[in-house]
C-alpha positions in Angstrom: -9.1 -0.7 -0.4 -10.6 -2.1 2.8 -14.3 -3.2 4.0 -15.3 -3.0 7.4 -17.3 -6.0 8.7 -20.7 -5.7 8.2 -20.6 -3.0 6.1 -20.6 -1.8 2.1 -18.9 0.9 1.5 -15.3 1.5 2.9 -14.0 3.8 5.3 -11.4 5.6 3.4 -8.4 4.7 0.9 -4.9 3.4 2.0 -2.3 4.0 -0.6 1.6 2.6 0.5 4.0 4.0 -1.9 8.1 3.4 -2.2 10.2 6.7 -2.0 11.9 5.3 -5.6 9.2 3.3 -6.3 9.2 4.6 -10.1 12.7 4.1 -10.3 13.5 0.2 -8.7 13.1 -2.4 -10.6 9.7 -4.1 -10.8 9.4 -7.9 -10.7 6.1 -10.7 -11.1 4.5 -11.4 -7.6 1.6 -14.2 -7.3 -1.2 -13.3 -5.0 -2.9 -15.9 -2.6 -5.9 -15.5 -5.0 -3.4 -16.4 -7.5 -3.2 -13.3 -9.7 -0.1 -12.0 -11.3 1.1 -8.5 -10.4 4.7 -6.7 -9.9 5.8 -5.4 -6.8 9.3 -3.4 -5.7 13.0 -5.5 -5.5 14.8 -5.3 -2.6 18.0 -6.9 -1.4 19.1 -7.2 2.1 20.5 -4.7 3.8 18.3 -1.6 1.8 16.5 1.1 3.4 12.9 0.5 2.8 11.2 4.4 3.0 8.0 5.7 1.4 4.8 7.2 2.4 1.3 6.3 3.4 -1.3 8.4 2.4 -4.9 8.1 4.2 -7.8 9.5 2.4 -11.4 9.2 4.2 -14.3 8.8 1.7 -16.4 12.0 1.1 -18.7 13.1 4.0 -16.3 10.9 6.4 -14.0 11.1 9.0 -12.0 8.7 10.7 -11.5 8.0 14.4 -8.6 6.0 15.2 -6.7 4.8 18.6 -3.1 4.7 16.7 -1.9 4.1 13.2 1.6 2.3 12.4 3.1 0.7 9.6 5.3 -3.0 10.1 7.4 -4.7 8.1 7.0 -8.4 8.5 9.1 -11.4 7.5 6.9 -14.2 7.3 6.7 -18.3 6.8 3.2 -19.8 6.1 2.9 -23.3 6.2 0.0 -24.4 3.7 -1.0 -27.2 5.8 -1.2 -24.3 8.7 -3.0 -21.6 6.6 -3.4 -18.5 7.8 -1.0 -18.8 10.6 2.4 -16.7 9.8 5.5 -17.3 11.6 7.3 -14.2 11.9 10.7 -13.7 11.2 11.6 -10.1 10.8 9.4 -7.8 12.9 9.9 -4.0 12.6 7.5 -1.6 13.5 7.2 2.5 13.1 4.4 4.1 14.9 2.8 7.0 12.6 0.2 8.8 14.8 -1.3 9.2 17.9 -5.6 8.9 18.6 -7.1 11.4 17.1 -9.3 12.2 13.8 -8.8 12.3 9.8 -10.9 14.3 8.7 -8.9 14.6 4.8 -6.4 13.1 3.0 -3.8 12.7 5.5 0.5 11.6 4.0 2.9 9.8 7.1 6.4 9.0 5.4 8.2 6.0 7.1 11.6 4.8 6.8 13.0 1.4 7.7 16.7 1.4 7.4 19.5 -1.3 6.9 16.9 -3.9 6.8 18.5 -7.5 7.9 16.3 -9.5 5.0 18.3 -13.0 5.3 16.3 -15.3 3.3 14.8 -15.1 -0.3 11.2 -14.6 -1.4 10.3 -18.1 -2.2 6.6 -18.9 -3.4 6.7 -23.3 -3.0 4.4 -26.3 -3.0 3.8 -26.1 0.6 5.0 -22.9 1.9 5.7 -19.5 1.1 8.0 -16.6 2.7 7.4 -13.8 1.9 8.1 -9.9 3.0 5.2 -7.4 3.5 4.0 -3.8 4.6 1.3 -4.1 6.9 -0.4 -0.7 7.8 -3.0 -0.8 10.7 -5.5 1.9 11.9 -7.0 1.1 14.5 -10.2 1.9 15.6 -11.5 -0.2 18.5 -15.2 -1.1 18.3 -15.1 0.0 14.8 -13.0 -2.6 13.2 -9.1 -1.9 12.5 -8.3 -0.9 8.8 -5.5 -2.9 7.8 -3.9 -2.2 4.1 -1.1 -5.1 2.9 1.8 -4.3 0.6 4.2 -6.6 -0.3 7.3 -6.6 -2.1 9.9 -9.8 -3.0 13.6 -10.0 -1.7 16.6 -11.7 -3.4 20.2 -11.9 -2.4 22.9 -12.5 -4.7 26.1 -14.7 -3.9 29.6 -14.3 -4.6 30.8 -17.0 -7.0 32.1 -19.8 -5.1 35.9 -20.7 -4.6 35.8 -24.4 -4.9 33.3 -26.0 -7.6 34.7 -29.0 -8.1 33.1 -31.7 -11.0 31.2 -34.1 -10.6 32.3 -37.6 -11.9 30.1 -41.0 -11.4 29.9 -44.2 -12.4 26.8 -46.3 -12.6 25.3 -49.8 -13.7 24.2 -53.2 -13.6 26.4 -55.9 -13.0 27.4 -57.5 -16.5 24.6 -56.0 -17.8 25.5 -51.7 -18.1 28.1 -49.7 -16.8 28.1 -45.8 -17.7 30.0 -43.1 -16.1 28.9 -40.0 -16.0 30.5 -36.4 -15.6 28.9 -32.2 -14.5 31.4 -30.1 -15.4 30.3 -28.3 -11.8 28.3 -28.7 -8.5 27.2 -25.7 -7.8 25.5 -23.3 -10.7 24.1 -20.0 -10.7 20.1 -19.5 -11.7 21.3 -18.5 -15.8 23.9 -21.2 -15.8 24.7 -24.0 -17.9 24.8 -27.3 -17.3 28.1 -29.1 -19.5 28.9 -32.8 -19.5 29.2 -36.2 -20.9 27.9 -39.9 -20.6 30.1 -42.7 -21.2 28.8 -46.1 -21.8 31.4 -48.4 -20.9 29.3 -51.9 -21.3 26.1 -52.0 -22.7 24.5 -55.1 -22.6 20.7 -53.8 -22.8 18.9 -52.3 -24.9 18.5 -48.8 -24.1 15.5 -46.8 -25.8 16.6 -43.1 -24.8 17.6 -40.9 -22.1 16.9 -38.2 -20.2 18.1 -35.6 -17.8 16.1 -34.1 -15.4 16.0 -31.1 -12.8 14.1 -31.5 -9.4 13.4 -30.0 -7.3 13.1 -31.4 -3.5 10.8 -29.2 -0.9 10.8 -30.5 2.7 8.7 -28.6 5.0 7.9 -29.5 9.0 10.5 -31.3 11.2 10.1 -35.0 12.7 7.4 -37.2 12.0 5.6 -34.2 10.0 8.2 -34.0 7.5 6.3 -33.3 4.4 9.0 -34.1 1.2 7.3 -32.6 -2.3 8.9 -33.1 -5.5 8.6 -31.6 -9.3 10.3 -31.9 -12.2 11.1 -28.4 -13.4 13.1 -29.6 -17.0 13.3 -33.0 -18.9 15.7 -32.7 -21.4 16.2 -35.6 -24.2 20.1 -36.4 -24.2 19.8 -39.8 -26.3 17.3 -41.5 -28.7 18.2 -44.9 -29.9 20.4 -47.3 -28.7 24.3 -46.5 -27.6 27.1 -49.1 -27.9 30.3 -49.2 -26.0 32.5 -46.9 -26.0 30.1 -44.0 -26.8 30.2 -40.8 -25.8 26.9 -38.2 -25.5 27.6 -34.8 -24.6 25.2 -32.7 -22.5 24.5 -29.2 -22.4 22.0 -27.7 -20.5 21.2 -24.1 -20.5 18.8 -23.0 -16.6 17.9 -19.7 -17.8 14.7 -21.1 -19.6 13.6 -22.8 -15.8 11.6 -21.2 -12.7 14.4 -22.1 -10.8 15.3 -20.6 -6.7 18.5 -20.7 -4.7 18.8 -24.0 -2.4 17.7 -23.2 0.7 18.9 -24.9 3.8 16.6 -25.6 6.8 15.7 -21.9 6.5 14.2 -20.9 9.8 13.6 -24.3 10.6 10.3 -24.7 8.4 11.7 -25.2 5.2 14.8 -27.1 2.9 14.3 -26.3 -0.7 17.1 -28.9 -2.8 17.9 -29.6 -6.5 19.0 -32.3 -8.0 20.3 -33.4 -11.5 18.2 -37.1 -12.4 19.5 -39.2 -15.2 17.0 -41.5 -16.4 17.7 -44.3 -18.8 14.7 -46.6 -20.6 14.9 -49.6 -22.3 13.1 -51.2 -25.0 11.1 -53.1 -22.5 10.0 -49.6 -21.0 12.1 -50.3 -18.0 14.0 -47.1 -16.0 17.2 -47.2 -14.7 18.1 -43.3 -12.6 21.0 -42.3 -10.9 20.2 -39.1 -9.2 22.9 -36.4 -7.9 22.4 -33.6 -5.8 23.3 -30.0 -7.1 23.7 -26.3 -5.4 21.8 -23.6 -7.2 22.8 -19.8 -6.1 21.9 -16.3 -7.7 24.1 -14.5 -9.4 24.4 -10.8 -9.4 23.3 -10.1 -13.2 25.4 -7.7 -15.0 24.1 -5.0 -17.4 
């Protein structure tokens, strides 16, 4: 529903509906305002279609110069609110001047949509994909009714995942070598592998594994680097000696996790990485941090 400035009671209703709307699969979208609702799943590639229906409030008609619907890829920078960099631009032109006098349906079809990148809701930016639907009216104030919907893109599984194999310490003091059974893991994976302490010299209080996540926005000198710590997971609790083995298993599925995303329309890198923090009795933390590559699986019924 949409207010003209300046005035209390709007012009008419704009309802955007999907052709299988009731049929696609419905997933959580958060708002700017920050409220939870669920919106359409598409991948790239789809036909986007559905209709628009116009309805004028009782007693009114609208006069309009034009009315078309886009569909808009877009980046917003936080630091640069309100300014979208578009992406994908598509646009379908419904109807020419004239008047609505009554409730008024325009279908609309997009088709074989090119949607490259991932809906991606971060610290300091967001991409997302959206139905914008303008009437416009001149010296009365365009009506403009938003609809988005969130696109993800699944990956084949890739052909070379090697392990990962480390080794780590202070001279004479800790040596450990550490081993992921993989690199690269998809968003409902599980994380398998081992610690070995080789020379331990210091007294370690626990360990812990964590997942972060690394989101670079800008380019230059207004590089902006954000991290979080999605998952800290206790591996250890008391003191190892040499020769010890601790095994690790570490299932994603429970985690808000996204695809890494590389320099994606140079504004954004989003990059995960595994960090293995070790503390000692003296509350000192010793880390070694590797660098992972998240990707989404097509989930199987």
């Amino acid at each position: 529903m949409n207010y003209l400035l300046g005035a209390f009671k709007p012009a008419c209703n704009v309802l955007i509906s999907f052709t299988d709307g009731k049929n696609r699969k419905q997933v959580p979208f958060k708002k700017e305002n920050g409220q939870s609702v669920t919106v359409p799943l598409f991948h790239s590639q789809e036909n986007i279609a559905g209709k628009i229906t116009i309805e004028p409030m009782q007693g009114k008609k609208i006069d309009h110069n034009g009315i078309k619907v886009e569909l808009l890829g877009q980046i917003e920078m936080y630091f640069d609110r309100g300014n979208f960099y578009d992406f994908t631009s598509l646009v379908r032109e419904l109807d020419v001047p004239g008047e609505i006098y009554e409730r008024k349906t325009y279908p609309f079809e997009f088709s074989t949509v090119e949607m490259p990148y991932e809906t991606y809701n971060g610290v300091n930016v967001r991409l997302r994909y959206v139905l914008k639907v303008t009437i416009n009216r001149g010296y009365a104030g365009s009506i403009v009714e938003y609809q988005d919907f969130v696109v993800r893109n699944y990956s084949p599984l890739p052909q070379i995942n090697n392990s990962i194999k480390m080794e780590v310490g202070i001279e004479d003091c800790l040596h450990i070598e550490f081993e992921y059974n993989k690199s690269k893991y998809h968003l409902k994976d599980v994380i398998i592998g081992k610690i070995y302490f080789l020379l331990v010299r210091i007294k370690i209080k626990n360990m812990d594994l964590e997942i972060r996540r690394r989101e670079s926005t800008g380019s230059g000198t207004n590089t902006h680097v954000e991290t979080e710590t999605l998952a800290k997971f206790e591996l250890m609790d008391g003191a190892p000696v040499r020769g010890e083995s601790i095994p690790i298993r570490l299932f994603l599925s429970p985690y808000e996790l996204t695809p890494t995303h590389h320099n994606i329309n140079n504004k954004f890198s989003v990059k995960y990485f595994l960090n293995l923090v070790l503390v000692d009795e003296e509350d000192r933390r010793y880390f070694k941090q590797q660098e992972i590559t998240m990707y989404r699986l097509e989930e199987t019924s």
